[in-house]
C-alpha positions as CSV (number, residue, x, y, z in Angstrom):
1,X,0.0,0.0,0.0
2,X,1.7,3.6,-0.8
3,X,1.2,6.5,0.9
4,X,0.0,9.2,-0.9
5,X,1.2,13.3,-0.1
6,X,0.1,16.2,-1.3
7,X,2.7,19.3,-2.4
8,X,3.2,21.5,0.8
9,X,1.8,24.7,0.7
10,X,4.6,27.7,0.2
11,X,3.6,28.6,3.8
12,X,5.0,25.3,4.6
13,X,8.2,25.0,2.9
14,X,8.6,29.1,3.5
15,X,8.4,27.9,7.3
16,X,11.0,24.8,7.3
17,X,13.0,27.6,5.6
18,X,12.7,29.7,7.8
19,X,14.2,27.6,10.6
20,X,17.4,27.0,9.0
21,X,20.8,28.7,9.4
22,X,22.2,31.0,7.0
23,X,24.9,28.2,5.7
24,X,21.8,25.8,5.5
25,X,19.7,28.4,3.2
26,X,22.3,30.1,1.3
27,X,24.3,26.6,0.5
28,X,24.1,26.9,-3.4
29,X,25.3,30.1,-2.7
30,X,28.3,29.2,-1.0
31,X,29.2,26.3,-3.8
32,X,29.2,29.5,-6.5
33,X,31.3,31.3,-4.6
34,X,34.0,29.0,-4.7
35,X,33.4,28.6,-8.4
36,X,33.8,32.5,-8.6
37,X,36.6,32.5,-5.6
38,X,38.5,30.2,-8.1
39,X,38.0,32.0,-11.0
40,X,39.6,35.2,-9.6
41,X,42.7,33.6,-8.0
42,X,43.4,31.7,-11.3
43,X,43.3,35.0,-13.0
44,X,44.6,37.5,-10.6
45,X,47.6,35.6,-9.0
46,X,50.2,35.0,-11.3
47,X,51.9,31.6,-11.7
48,X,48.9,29.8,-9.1
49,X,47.6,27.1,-12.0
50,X,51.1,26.6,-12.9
51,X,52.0,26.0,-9.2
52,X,48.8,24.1,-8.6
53,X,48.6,22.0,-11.7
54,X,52.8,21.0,-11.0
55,X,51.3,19.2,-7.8
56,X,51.2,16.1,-8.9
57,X,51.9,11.9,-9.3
58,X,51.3,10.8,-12.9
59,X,48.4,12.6,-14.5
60,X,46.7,12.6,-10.5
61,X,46.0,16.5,-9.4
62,X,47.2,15.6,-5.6
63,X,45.1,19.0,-4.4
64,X,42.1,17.9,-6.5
65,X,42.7,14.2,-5.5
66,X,42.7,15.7,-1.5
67,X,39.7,17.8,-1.8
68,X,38.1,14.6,-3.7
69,X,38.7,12.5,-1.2
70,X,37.7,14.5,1.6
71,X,34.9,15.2,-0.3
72,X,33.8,11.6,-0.5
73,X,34.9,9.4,2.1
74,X,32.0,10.6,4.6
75,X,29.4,10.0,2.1
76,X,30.7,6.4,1.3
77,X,31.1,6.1,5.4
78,X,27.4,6.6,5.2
79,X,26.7,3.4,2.7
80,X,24.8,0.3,4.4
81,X,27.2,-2.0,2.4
82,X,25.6,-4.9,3.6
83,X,22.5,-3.8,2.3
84,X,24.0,-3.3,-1.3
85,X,22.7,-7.1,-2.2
86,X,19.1,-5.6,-2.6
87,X,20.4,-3.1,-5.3
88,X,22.6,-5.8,-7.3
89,X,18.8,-7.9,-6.8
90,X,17.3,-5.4,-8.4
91,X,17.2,-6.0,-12.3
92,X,15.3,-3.0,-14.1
93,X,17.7,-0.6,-12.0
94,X,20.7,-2.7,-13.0
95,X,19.9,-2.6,-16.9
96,X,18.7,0.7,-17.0
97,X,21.6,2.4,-15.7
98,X,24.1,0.5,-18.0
99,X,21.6,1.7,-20.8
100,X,21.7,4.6,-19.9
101,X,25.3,5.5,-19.0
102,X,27.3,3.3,-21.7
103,X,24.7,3.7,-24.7
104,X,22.2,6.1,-24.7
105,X,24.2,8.9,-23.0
106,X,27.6,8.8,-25.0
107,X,25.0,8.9,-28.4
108,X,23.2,11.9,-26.8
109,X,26.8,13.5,-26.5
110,X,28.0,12.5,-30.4
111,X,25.0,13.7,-31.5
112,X,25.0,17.4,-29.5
113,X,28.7,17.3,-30.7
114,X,28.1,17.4,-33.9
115,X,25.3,19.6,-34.1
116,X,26.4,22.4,-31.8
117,X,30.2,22.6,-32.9
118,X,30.4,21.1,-36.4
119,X,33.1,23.5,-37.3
120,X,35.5,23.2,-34.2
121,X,36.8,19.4,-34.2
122,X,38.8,20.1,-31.1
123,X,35.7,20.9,-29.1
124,X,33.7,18.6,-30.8
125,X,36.5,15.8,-29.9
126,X,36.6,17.4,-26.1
127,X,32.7,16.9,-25.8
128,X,32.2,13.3,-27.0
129,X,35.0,12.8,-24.7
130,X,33.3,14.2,-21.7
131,X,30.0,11.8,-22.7
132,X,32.1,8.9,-22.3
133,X,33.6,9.6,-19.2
134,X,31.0,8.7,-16.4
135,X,30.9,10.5,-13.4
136,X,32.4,8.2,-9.8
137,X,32.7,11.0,-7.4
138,X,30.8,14.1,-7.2
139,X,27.6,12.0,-8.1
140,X,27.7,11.1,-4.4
141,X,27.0,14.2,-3.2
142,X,24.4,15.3,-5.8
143,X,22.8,12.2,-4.7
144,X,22.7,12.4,-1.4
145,X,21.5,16.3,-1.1
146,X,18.7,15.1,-3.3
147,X,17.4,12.0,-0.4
148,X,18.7,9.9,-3.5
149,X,19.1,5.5,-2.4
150,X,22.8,5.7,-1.1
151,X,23.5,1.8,-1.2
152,X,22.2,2.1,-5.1
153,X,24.6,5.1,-5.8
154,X,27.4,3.2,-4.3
155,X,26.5,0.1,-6.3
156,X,26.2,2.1,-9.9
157,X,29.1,4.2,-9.4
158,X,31.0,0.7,-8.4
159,X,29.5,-0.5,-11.9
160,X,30.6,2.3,-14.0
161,X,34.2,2.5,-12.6
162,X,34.2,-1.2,-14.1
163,X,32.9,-0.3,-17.3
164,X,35.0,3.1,-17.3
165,X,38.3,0.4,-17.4
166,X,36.7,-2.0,-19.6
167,X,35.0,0.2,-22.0
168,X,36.6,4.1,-22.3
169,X,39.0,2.9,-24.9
170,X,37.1,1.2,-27.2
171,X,33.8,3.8,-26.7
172,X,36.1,6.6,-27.7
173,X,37.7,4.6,-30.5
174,X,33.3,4.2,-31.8
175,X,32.5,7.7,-31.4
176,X,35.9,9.2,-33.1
177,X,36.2,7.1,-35.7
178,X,33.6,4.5,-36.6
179,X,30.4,6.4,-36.1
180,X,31.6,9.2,-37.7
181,X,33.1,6.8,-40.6
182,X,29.3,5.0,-41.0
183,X,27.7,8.6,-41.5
184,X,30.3,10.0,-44.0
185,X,31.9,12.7,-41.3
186,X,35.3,13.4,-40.5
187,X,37.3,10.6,-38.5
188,X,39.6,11.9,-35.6
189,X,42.8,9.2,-34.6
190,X,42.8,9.1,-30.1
191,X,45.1,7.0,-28.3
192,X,43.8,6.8,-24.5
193,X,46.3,6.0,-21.9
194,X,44.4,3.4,-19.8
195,X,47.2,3.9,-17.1
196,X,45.2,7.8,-16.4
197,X,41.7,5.7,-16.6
198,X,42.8,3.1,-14.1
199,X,44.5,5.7,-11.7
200,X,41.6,8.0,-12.5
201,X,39.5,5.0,-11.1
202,X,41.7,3.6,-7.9
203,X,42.0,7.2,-6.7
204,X,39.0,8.7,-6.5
205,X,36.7,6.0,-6.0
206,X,38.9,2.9,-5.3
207,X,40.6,4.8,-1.7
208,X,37.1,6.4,-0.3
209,X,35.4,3.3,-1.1
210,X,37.9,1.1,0.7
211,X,37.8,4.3,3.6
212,X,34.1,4.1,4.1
213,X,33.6,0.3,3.8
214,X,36.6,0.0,6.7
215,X,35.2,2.9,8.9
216,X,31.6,1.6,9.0
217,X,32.7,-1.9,9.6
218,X,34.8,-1.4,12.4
219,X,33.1,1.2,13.6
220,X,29.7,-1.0,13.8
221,X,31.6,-3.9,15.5
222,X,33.2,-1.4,17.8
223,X,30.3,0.6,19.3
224,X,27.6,-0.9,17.4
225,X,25.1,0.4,14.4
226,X,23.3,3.4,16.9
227,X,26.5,5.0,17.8
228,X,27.9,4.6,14.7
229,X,25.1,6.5,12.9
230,X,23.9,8.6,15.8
231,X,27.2,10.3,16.6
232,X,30.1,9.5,14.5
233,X,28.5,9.8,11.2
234,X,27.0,13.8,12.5
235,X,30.6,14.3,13.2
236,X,32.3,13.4,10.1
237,X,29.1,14.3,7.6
238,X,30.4,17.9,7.5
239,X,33.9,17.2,5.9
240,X,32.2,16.7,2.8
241,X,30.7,19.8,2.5
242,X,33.9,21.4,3.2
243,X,35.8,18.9,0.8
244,X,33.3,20.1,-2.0
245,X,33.6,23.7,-1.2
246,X,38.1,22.9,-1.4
247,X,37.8,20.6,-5.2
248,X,35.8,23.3,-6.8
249,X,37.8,26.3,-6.0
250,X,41.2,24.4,-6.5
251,X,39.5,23.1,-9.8
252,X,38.3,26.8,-11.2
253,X,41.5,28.1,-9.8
254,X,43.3,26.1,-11.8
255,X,41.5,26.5,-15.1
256,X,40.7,30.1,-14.3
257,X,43.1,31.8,-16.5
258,X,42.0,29.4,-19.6
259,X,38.4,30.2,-19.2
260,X,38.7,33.9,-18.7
261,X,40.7,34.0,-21.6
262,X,38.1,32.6,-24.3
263,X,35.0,33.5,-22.9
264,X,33.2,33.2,-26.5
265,X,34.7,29.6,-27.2
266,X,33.8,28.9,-23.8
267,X,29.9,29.7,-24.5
268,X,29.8,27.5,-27.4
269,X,31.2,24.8,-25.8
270,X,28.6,25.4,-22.3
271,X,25.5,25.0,-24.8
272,X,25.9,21.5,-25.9
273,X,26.9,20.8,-22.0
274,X,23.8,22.5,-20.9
275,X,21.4,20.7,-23.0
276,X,23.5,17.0,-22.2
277,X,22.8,17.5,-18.2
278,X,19.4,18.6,-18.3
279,X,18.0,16.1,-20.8
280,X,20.0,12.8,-19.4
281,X,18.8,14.2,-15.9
282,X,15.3,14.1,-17.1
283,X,15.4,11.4,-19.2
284,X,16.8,9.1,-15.8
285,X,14.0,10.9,-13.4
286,X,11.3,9.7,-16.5
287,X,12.2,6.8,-16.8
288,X,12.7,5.9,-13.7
289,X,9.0,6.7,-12.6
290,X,7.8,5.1,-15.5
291,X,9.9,2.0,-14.5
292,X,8.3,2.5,-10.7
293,X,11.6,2.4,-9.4
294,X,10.2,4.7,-6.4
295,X,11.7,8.2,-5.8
296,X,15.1,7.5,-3.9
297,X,16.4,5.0,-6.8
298,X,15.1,7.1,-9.4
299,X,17.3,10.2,-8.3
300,X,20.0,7.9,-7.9
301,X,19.1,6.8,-11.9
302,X,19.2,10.3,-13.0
303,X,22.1,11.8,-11.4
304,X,24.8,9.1,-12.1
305,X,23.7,8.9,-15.3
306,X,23.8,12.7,-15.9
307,X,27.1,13.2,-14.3
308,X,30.5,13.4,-15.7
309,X,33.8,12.2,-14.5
310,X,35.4,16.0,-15.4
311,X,39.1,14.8,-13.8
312,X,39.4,11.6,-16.3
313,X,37.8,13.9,-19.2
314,X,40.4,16.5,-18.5
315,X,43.8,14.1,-17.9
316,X,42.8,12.2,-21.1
317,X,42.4,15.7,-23.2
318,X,45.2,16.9,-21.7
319,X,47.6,13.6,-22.5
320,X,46.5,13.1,-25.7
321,X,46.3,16.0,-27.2
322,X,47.9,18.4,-25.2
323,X,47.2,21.1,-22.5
324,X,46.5,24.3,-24.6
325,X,44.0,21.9,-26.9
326,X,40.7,22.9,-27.6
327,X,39.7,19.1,-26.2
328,X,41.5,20.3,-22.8
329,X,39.2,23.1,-22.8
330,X,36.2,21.0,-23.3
331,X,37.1,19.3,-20.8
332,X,37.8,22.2,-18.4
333,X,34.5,23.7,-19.5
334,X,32.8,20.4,-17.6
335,X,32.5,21.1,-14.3
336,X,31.9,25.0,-14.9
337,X,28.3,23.7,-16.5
338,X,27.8,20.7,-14.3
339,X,28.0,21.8,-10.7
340,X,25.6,24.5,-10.6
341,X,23.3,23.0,-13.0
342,X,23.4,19.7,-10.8
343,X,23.1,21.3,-7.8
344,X,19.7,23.5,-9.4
345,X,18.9,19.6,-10.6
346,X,18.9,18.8,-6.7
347,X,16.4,21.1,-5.9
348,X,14.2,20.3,-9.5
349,X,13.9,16.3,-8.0
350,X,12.7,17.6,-4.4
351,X,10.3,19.4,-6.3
352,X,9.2,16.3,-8.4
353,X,9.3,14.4,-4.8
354,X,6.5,16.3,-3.8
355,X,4.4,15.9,-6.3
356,X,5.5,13.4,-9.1
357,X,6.2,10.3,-6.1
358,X,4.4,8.6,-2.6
359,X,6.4,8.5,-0.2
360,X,5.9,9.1,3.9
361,X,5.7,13.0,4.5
362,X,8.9,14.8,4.8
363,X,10.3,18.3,4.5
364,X,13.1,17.8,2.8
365,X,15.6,20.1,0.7
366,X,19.3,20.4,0.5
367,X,21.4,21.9,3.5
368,X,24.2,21.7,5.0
369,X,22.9,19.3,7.0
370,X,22.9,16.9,4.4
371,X,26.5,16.1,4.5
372,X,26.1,14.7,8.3
């Protein structure tokens, strides 16, 4: 039997508003801020990218890898991972995802490519390379502002990270150069460096994953299921927040100085971007209430779907084709479209909660308090 809720009144939500702290109300806010804060020290301090970007193991950022990390290892301390069986059990969510993230998204992508930047093959090139490189970090936190299934998110990230090994390579080698062969267009040559997808993979999901699973273990066996979630969890939550808040200014601070420079080739590669995350986003939260997969695993759907893994996009632009490429500037153009589009697509599936899903009553939109 579901429970059926009616949208609260604006008096309502204007009242659960009111009761929050000025971080809690004002937390998109804060998140564009650090997108601005790093735009302006890329630009005004001289030689920061240059110091920033010379930080670093391989093709690994170590203060983007830091703030990453920090970023997710509370929210993959939060994960029930012995509940994780149910999500793997659960068929229609299983398929749909891979359909959507290894088929029907990287298509989307080709296909905006090519229709928004027929003339520039660099960007073009850049684009379909952010399409295939799906999102295994920041998806957690869009996720879990949004009262998205945690255990599922873990799961489907898990999945992709697989697939990202497995099926980068030979994805990029389709879309390049045999699509574009079938319909008469111009071929590019890529070689990936699966060394940068695998490292790509082990750091930024392979050590939080490992972090989280170990803390909640021995944590649980230690002091037992109520303490662990009643006062450790509130204690750590907020590091996220403030691991999100770090990535994304070291992240525009480092590409600050590109994307002040070419404002105008900039806008036409944000355009295609745009249209990719609102449509896949969509597409996921459709499909997913068509499918009845109930509000939590539907958000979870949408937002790993719609998400891009911006780091792996960037180091494989950057090592195959160079730093100053126009595919290194698609890439760097990534995250300047997806975080505050995601976090607007946060508040657009509370909304649908309300009044597109049953579900037991609950106030619910994205604070601070989210992250605990």
């Amino acid at each position: 039997m579901s429970i059926q809720t009616t949208a609260p009144s604006p008096a309502a939500e204007a009242a659960v508003l009111g009761k929050l702290s000025t971080v809690d109300r004002f937390l998109p806010v804060w998140i564009i801020a650090a997108m601005a804060a790093g735009l302006l020290l890329g630009k005004f301090i001289p030689g920061l990218n240059t110091a920033l970007d010379a930080l670093k193991i391989g093709s690994v950022s170590l203060p983007i890898a830091v703030g990453l990390l920090v970023m997710m290892y509370p929210v993959l301390a939060k994960v029930r991972y012995n509940e994780t069986g149910r999500v793997l059990a659960d068929r229609r969510l299983m398929i749909t995802s891979l359909v959507l993230n290894w088929l029907l998204a990287p298509a989307f992508m080709f296909a905006l490519a090519w229709i928004f930047v027929p003339d520039l093959p660099e960007y073009r090139t850049g684009l379909i390379i952010v399409g295939l490189a799906r999102c295994i970090a920041m998806v957690m936190i869009w996720n879990d502002l949004a009262c998205g299934d945690r255990e599922a998110a873990a799961v489907l990230v898990f999945i992709n990270s697989v697939f990202q090994v497995l099926a980068f390579g030979a994805l990029g080698w389709f879309y390049l150069q045999v699509m574009p062969g079938w319909l008469g267009l111009p071929v590019t040559s890529a070689d990936f460096s699966f060394g940068s997808i695998i490292i790509s993979v082990l750091v930024f999901l392979g050590l939080p994953l490992l972090a989280g699973f170990l803390t909640r273990t021995v944590g649980e066996r230690a002091k037992g299921r109520d303490w662990y979630e009643g006062t450790f969890l509130p204690r750590l939550g907020p590091w996220a927040l403030y691991g999100l808040l770090f990535t994304i200014t070291l992240l525009f601070a480092l590409q600050g100085q590109t994307i002040t420079s070419r404002p105008f080739d900039v806008v036409r590669v944000a355009v295609p971007l745009l249209v990719y995350f609102v449509v896949v986003f969509g597409a996921g939260m459709g499909i997913g209430r068509a499918l009845g997969l109930g509000y939590a695993k539907t958000t979870t759907l949408a937002f790993t779907a719609a998400g891009n893994n911006f780091e792996l996009a960037i180091a494989v632009a950057i090592g195959t084709f160079g730093v100053t490429s126009g595919q290194a500037l698609a890439g760097v153009v990534g995250p300047l479209i997806e975080v505050p589009v995601l976090i607007a697509l946060v508040y657009v599936a509370l909304w649908a909660r309300t009044r597109f899903f049953t579900h037991p009553p609950r106030s619910a939109w994205p604070t601070s308090r989210d992250f605990r």
